[in-house]
C-alpha positions in Angstrom: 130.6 124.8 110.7 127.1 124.5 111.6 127.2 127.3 114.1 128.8 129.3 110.9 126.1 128.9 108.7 123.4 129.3 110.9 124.9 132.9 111.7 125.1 133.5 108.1 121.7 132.3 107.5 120.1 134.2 110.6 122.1 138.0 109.6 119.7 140.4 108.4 122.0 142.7 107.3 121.2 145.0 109.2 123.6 146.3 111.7 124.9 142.7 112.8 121.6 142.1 114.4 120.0 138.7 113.6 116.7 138.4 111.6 114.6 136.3 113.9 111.0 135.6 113.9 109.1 134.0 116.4 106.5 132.1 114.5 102.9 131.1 115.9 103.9 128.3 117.4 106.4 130.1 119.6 109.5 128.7 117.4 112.0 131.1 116.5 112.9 130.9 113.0 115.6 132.2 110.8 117.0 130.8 107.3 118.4 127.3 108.3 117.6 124.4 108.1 118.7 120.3 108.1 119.8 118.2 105.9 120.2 114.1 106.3 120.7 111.8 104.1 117.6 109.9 103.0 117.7 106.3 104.7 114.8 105.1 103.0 115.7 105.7 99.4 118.4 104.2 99.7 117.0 101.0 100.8 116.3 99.1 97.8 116.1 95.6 99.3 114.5 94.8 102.7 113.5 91.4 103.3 109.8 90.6 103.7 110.2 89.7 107.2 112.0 92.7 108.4 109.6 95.3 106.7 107.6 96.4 109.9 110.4 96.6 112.2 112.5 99.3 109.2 110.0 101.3 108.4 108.9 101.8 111.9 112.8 103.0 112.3 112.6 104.8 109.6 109.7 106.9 110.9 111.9 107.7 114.3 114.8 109.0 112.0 112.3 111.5 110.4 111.2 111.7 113.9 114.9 112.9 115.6 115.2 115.6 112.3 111.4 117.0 112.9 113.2 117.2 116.9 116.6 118.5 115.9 115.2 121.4 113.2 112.6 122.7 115.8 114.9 123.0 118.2 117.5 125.0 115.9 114.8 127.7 114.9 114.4 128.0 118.5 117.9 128.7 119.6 118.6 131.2 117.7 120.1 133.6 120.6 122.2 130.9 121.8 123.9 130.0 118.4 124.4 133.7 118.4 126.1 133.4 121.6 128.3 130.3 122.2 129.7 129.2 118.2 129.6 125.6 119.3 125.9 125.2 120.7 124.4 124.2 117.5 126.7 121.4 116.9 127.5 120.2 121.1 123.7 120.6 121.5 121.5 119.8 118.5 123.7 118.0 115.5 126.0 116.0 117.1 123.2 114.1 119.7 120.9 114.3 115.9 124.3 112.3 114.7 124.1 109.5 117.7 120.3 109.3 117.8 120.6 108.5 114.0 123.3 106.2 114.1 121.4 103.9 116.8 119.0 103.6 114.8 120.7 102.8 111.8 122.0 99.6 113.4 118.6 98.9 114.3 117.9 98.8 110.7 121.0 96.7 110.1 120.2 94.5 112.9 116.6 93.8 111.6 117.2 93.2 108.0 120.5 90.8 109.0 118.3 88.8 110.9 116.9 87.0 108.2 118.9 88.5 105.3 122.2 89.8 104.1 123.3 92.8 106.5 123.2 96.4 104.5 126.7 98.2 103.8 127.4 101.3 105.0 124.2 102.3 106.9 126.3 104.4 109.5 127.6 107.0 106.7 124.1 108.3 107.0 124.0 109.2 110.2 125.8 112.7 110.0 123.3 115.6 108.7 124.5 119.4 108.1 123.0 122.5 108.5 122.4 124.5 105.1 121.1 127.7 104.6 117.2 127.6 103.8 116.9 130.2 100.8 114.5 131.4 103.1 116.7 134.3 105.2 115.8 138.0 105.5 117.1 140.1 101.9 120.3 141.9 101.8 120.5 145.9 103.2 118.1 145.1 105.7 115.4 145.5 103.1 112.0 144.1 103.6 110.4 141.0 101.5 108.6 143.8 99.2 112.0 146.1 99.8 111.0 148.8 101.3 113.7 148.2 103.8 109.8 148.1 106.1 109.4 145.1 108.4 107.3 142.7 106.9 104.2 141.4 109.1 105.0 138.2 111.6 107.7 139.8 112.5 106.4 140.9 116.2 106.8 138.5 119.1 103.5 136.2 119.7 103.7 135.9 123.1 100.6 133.3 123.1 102.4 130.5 121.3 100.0 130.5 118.9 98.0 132.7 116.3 95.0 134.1 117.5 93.4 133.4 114.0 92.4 136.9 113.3 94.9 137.3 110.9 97.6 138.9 112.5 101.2 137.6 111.8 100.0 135.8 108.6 103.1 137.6 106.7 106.4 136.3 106.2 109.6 137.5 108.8 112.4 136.1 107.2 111.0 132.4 106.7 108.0 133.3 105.6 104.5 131.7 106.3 102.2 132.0 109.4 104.6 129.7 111.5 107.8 131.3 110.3 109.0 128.2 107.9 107.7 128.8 104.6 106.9 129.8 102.4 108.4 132.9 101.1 107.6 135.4 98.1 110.4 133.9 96.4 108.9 130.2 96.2 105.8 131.9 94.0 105.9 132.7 90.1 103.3 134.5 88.2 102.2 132.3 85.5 101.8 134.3 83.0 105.8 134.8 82.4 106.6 130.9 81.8 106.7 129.9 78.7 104.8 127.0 77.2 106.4 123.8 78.3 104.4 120.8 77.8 105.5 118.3 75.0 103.2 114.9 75.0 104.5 112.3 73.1 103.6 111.1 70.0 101.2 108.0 69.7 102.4 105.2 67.6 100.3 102.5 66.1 99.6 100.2 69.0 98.4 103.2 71.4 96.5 102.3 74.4 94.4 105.9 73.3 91.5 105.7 76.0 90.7 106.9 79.3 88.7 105.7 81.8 87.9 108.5 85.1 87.0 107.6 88.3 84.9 110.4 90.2 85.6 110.5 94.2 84.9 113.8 95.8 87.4 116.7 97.5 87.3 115.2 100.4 84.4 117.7 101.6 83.7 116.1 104.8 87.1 116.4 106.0 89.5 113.3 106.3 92.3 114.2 107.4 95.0 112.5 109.3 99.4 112.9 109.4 99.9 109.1 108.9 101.3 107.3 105.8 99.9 103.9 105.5 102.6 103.5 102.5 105.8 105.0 103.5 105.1 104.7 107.3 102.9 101.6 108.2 102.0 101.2 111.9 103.6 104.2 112.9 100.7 107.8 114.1 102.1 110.8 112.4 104.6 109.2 110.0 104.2 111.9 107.6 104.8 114.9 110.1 102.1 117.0 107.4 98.4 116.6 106.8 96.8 114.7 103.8 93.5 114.8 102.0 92.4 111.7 101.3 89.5 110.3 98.9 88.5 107.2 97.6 88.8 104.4 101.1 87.9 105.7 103.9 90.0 103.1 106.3 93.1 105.1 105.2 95.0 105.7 109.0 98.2 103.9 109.9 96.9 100.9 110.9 94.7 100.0 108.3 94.8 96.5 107.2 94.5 95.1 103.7 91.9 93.4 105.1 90.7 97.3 106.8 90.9 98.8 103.1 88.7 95.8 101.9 86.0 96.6 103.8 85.7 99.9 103.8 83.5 102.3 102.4 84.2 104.6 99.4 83.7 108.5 98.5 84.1 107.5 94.7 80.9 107.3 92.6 81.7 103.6 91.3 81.7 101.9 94.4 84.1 99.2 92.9 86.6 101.6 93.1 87.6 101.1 96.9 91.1 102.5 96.2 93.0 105.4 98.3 94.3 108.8 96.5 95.6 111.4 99.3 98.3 114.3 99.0 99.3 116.9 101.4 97.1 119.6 102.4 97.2 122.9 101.1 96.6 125.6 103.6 95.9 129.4 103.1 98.6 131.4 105.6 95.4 133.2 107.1 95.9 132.9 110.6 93.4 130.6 111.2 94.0 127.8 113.7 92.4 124.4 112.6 92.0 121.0 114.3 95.5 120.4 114.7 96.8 123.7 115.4 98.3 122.2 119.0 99.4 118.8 117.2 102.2 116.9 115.8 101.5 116.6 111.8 100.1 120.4 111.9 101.0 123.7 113.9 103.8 122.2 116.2 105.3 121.5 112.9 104.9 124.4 111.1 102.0 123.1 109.1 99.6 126.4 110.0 96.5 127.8 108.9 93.1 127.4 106.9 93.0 124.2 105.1 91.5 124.7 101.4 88.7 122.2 100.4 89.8 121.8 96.8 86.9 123.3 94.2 88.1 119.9 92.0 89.5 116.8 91.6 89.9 114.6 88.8 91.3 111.2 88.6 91.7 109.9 85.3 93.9 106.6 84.1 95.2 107.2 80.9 97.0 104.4 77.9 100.2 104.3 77.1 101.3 106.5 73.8 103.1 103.2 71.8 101.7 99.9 74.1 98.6 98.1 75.3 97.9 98.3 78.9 97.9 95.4 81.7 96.3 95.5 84.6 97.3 96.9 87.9 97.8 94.2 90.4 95.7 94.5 93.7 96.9 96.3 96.4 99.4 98.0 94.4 100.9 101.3 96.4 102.9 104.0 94.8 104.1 107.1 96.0 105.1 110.4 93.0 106.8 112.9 93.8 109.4 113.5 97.0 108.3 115.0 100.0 111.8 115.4 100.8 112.7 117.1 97.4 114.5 120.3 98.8 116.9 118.7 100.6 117.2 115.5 98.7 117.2 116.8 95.6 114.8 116.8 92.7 116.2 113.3 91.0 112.1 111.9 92.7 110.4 115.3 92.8 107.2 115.2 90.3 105.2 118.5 91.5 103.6 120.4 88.9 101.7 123.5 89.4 99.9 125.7 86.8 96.7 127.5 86.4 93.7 127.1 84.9 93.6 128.4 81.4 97.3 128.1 81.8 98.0 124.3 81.9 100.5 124.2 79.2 102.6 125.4 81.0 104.1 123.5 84.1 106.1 124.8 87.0 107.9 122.4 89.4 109.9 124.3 92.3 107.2 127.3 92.4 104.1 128.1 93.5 101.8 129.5 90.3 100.6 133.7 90.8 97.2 132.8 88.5 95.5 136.0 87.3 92.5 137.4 88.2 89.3 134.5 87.4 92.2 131.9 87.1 92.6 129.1 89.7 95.6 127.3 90.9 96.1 123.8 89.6 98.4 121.1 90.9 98.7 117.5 89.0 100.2 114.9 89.0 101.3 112.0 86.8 102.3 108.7 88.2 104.4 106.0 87.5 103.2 104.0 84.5 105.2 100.9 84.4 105.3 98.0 86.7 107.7 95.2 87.5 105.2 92.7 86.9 105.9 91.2 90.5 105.7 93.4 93.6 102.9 95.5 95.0 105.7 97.6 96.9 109.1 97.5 97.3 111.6 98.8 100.0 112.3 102.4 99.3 107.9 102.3 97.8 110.0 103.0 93.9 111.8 100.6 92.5 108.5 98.3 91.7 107.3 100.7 89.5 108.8 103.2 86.9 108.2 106.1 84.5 108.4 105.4 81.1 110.5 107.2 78.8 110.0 110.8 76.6 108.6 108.2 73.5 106.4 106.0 76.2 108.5 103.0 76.4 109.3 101.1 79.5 112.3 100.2 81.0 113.8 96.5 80.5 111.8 94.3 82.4 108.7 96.6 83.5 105.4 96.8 81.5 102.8 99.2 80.9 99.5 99.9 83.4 97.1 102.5 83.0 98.4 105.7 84.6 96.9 107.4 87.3 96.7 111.3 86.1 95.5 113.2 89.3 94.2 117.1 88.8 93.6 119.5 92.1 92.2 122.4 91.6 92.1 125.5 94.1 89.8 128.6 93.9 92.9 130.5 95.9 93.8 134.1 94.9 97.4 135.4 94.0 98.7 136.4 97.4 100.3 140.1 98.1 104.1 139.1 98.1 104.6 143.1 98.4 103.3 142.9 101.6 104.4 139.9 102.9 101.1 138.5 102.7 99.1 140.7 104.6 96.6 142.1 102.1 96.3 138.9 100.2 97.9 135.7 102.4 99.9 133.2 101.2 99.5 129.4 100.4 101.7 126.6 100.2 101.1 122.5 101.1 101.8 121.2 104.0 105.4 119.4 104.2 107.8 117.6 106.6 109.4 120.9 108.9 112.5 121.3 107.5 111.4 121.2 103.9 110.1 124.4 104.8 106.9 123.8 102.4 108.7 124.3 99.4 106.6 123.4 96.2 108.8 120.8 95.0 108.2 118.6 98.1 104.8 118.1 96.8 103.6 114.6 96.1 100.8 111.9 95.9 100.0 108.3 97.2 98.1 105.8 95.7 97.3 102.2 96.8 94.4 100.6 93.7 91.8 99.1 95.5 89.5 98.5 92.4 87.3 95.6 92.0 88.6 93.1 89.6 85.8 93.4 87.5 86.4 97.0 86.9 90.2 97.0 86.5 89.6 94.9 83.9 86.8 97.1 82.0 89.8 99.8 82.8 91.8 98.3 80.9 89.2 97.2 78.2 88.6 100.6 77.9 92.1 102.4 77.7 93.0 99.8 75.2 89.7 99.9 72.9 90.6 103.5 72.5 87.6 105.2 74.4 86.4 107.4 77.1 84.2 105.5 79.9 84.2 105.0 84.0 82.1 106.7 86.5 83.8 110.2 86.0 83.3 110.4 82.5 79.5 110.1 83.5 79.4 112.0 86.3 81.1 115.4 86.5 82.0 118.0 88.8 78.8 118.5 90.6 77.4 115.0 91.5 75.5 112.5 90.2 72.4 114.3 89.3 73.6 115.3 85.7 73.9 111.8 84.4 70.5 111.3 84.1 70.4 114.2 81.1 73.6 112.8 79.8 71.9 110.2 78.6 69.3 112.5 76.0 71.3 113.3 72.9 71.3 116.9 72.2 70.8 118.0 75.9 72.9 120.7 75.5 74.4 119.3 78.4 77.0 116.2 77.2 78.1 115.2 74.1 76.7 111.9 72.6 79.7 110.3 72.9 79.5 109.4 76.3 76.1 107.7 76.9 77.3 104.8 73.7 81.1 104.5 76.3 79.3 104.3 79.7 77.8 100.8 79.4 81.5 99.7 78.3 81.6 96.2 80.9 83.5 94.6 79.1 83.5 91.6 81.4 87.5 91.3 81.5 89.2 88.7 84.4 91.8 90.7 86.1 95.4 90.2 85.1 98.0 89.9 87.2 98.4 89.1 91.2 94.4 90.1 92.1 95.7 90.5 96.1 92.6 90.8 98.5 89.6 93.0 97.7 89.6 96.2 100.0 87.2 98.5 99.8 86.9 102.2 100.1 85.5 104.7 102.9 84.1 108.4 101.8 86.0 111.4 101.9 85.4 114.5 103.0 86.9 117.9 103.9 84.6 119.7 106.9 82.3 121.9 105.7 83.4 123.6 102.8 86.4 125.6 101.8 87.9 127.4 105.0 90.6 128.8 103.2 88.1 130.3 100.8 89.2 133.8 100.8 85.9 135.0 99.5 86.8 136.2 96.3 84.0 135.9 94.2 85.3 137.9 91.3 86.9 134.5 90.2 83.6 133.9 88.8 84.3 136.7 86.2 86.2 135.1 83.3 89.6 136.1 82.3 88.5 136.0 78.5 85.3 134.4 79.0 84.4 132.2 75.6 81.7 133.4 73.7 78.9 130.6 75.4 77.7 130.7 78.6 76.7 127.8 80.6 74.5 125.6 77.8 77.5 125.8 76.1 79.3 121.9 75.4 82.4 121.7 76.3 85.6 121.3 74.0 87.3 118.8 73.1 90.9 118.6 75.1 92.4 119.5 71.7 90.5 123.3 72.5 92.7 123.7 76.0 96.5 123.5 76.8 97.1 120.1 77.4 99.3 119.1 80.1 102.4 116.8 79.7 99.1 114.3 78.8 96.3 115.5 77.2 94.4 115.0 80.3 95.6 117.8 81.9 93.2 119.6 79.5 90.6 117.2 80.2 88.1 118.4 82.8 87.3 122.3 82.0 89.4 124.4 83.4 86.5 126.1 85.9 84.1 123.2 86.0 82.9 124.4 89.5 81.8 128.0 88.2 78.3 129.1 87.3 79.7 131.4 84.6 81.1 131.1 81.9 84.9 129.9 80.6 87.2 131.9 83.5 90.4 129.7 82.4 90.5 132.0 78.6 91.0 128.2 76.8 87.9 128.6 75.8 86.7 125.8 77.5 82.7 125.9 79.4 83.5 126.4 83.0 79.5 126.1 84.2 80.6 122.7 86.3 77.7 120.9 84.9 79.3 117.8 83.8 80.6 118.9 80.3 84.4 117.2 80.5 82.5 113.9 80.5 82.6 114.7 76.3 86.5 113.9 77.4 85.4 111.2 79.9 87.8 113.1 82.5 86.9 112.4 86.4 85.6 115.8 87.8 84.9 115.9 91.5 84.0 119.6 92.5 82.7 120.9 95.7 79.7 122.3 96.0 79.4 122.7 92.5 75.5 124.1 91.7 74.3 121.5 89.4 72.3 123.9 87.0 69.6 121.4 85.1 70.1 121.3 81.6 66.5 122.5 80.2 65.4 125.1 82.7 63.4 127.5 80.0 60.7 125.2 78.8 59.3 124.5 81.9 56.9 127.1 82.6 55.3 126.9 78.9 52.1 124.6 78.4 52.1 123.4 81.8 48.9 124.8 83.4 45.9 123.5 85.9 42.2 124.5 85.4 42.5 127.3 88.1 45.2 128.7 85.7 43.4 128.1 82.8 40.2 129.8 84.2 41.7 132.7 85.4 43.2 133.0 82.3 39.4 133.1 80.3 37.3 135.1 82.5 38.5 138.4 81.3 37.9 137.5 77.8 34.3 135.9 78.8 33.7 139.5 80.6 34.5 141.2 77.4 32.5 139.6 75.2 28.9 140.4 77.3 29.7 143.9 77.5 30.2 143.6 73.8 26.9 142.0 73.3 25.4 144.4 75.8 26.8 147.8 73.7 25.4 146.1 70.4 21.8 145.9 71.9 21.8 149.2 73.5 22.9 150.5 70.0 20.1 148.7 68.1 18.0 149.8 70.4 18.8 153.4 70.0 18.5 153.6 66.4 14.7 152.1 66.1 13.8 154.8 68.7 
């Protein structure tokens, strides 16, 4: 069976030859993948002690299918040959490999618990087709019937980062796994989709941002401290990370503790990191030859994002608690295209665009429009754990009217904004004119969009959690973020001057909101933070700096106050609509909300956390400084001429006078 649909999967349609690709790793593709059941989910109860030992195990099983699925896309010509090879040689050892390990599991937690059920049902996985194959009729992705770029042998193993073989073959992507044209969507044909819920009369109706940086100096790693403690490369992808700077593997509690922070508040020592997202450019970075990056498909120019905001937002019919310390949770599933999208929690929009929300695509934004990708995590807590087994069931979405399940209670929720000056790739061409993007992702999830996902672990100073939740439940808008937008630090100082032009009033009467509030709730250990950083700048900037043109640029240019969030598209929460939608421009609006985009620190008026890179941090009252400023040289050259002018008036006067007596 496996053989069957790989065949399937790898016929181009034309003439019976198979549509291969060899990537730039040397893998040959075509459109299969695997798909295993997800262990870990389904492991709602491990005890305490056997923790390390499982998710170590649980690591090696995403391990053997990383294994198993690079060696299918490179055997193609032998599947084509023998009918059995793909089962005798890659599924059925994936099958035994699994299954040991599975006891393992069963082993460990019966040890000093109640031995799991049924563990060795998971150990078969299947070969499906990807989605990803070469179109019918032998036509090309733009269907021409013209063979796309990336489709010639790379003899080298690897791209040669000049930009050759960026297109898409049949899988798509510079290493021939995604993604495809068809995992894109131009933006402008969705529909309106966002419905927020209505706020009833005990509201939690504040927000409170936190401001931490894109990660401009680079911190990068393919661990999982959550989902994979202890283990190097548990995540098989890439992640930014901001906030706590101990963030690797083996980072204690104690390790995150005493870290240092990229996030302006310095009592906010906590860890926000997502995969990267890379430009299909050709271009090889650090870990172009390394497990979490090219050897797993994850290829090309890593994109510093232009913003980041991290707000925590109330609850739209409760009060908030506080989070407990230490508290991890993971959104989203990384693992969505196989497993299904029951976890997934991607959204991807554009600025300008953000009330409307796509989930399984990557957003086509128009021209002076940039790609967005949020997400909004789990509000409700059990009111015991910090984790759990499968990193879920301690936490929980509430409902469409805000409520929380049985048992679980509100907490300020975490509402993370990315933003990406990326253009629209060419799908036409495969990518070749314009490349393509997508986040990196476990191998065989072939970077699909819906994989996306973000981690969290709160780190925050007592103290401050509890001003948090002070804050949110008071009703306003306060927090480091709110202060301090998109550029840096230097435009709070203006902030504080009513009528700056700069920020609205609002915000200098919420920033001194310390409310000195004990910590609810299980206050674990006190980590603290390291700084983040993403090398250098943006080296999957494509260059295109007509995004700075707006695509209906507002009527204000950069003086221009910001909006309220009731101006833009708000996103499932009004935060979406928080930060402006091009607050690391110069120019004016580029999102067509009407909201300022000059990245001076206007979406403080909404007290949303803006982190932009390299944002130019134009000071407020540039024109009056050349006015009535002067030394005495100045001033004296400025009076001789008019000193000059009046003796050689005096001097015609005489000689007149004295012509008229003679």
């Amino acid at each position: 069976m496996a053989a069957n649909v790989y065949a399937s999967a790898t016929d181009g349609g034309s003439g019976g030859e198979p549509a291969q690709t060899r990537s730039g790793t040397g893998v040959r593709t075509a459109g299969a993948t695997i798909d295993c059941p997800d262990v870990g989910s389904r492991l709602t109860s491990v005890p305490e002690q056997a923790r390390t030992e499982v998710d170590k195990e649980l690591a090696l099983l995403d391990e053997q299918i990383a294994k198993a699925y690079q060696r299918l896309s490179e055997s193609a010509q032998q599947i084509q040959q023998d009918s059995g090879f793909a089962d005798n040689a890659i599924m059925n050892p994936l099958k035994e490999k699994r299954g040991a390990a599975l006891e393992r599991i069963a082993i460990a937690i019966d040890r000093v618990g109640d031995r799991p059920e049924g563990l060795d049902a998971l150990a078969a996985c299947t070969v499906r087709d990807s989605g990803n194959q070469a179109p019918e009729q032998g036509e090309g992705q733009d269907g021409s019937g013209e063979e796309q770029p990336g489709q010639e042998q790379d003899q080298g193993g690897q791209e040669q980062g000049n930009g050759q073989g960026q297109g898409q073959g049949n899988n798509g992507g510079q290493a021939g796994n995604g993604p495809v044209a068809a995992d894109f969507a131009d933006i402008t044909s969705v529909q309106p989709n966002v419905n927020s819920p209505r706020r009833q009369g005990n509201a939690s109706r504040g927000t409170f941002a936190t401001s931490c940086g894109v990660n401009e100096n680079g911190l990068f790693n393919s661990d999982n401290i959550i989902a994979a403690p202890g283990v190097t490369n548990g995540a098989h992808h890439f992640h930014d990370y901001v906030g706590n700077q101990a963030n690797n593997a083996f980072a204690s509690d104690q390790d995150l503790a005493n870290a240092g922070t990229s996030c302006d508040d310095q009592g906010d020592k906590s860890s926000y990191y997502w995969p990267v997202l890379r430009v299909q450019n050709g271009t090889q970075e650090q870990d172009a030859n390394s497990p979490g990056g090219g050897i797993e498909g994850n290829a090309g120019a890593i994109v510093t994002p232009k913003q980041v905001t991290l707000d925590f937002v109330g609850n739209p019919r409760d009060k908030v608690t506080a989070m407990p310390r230490l508290l991890r949770i993971i959104t989203g599933d990384a693992k969505a295209f196989v497993n299904g999208t029951a976890n997934a929690n991607a959204s991807w929009s554009c600025t300008g665009f953000e009330d409307r929300q796509l989930k399984d695509k990557y957003p086509l934004c128009p021209k002076g429009s940039d790609v967005v990708r949020s997400f909004k995590f789990q509000s409700c807590w059990d009111g015991r754990n910090i984790d759990s087994a499968n990193h879920r069931t301690h936490v929980a979405f509430a409902d469409a009217s805000g409520a929380c399940p049985s048992g679980f209670r509100p907490i300020p929720q975490l509402v993370q904004r990315i933003v990406y000056d990326v253009d629209a790739p060419s799908l036409n061409d495969g990518g070749r004119t314009t490349p393509l993007f997508a986040v990196d992702s476990f191998p065989e999830q072939l970077h699909k969009p819906v994989t996306d996902h973000g981690d969290f672990i709160n780190v925050f100073d007592e103290d401050l959690m509890g001003e948090m939740v002070d804050c949110i439940n008071d009703g306003r808008k306060c927090g480091a973020g709110a202060e301090a937008e998109p550029g840096e630090k230097p435009v709070e100082e203006p902030s504080q001057e009513p009528g700056a032009g700069e920020e609205p009033s609002e915000e200098p009467s919420e920033e001194p909101t310390k409310a000195p509030e004990a910590p609810q709730q299980q206050p674990t250990r006190t980590p603290d933070a390291p700084k983040d950083g993403n090398a250098g700048g943006k080296p999957g900037d494509t260059g295109n700096d007509g995004k700075d043109e707006a695509s209906n640029p507002p009527a204000t240019d950069k003086p221009a106050p910001e909006p309220e969030p009731s101006d833009s598209p708000a996103d499932e929460a009004e935060v979406y609509a928080t930060p402006s939608a091009k607050s690391g421009e110069q120019g004016g609006s580029k999102d067509g909300t009407g909201e300022d985009s000059d990245g001076l620190g206007q979406s403080q008026a909404v007290g949303t956390a803006t982190s932009a890179a390299a944002t130019p941090a134009a000071p407020p009252r540039t024109e009056p400084q050349a006015v009535g400023s002067g030394n005495l040289a100045d001033t004296g050259a400025q009076l001789w001429p008019a000193a000059a002018g009046a003796v050689l008036v005096l001097a015609g006067f005489v000689v007149l006078r004295r012509a008229r007596r003679s």
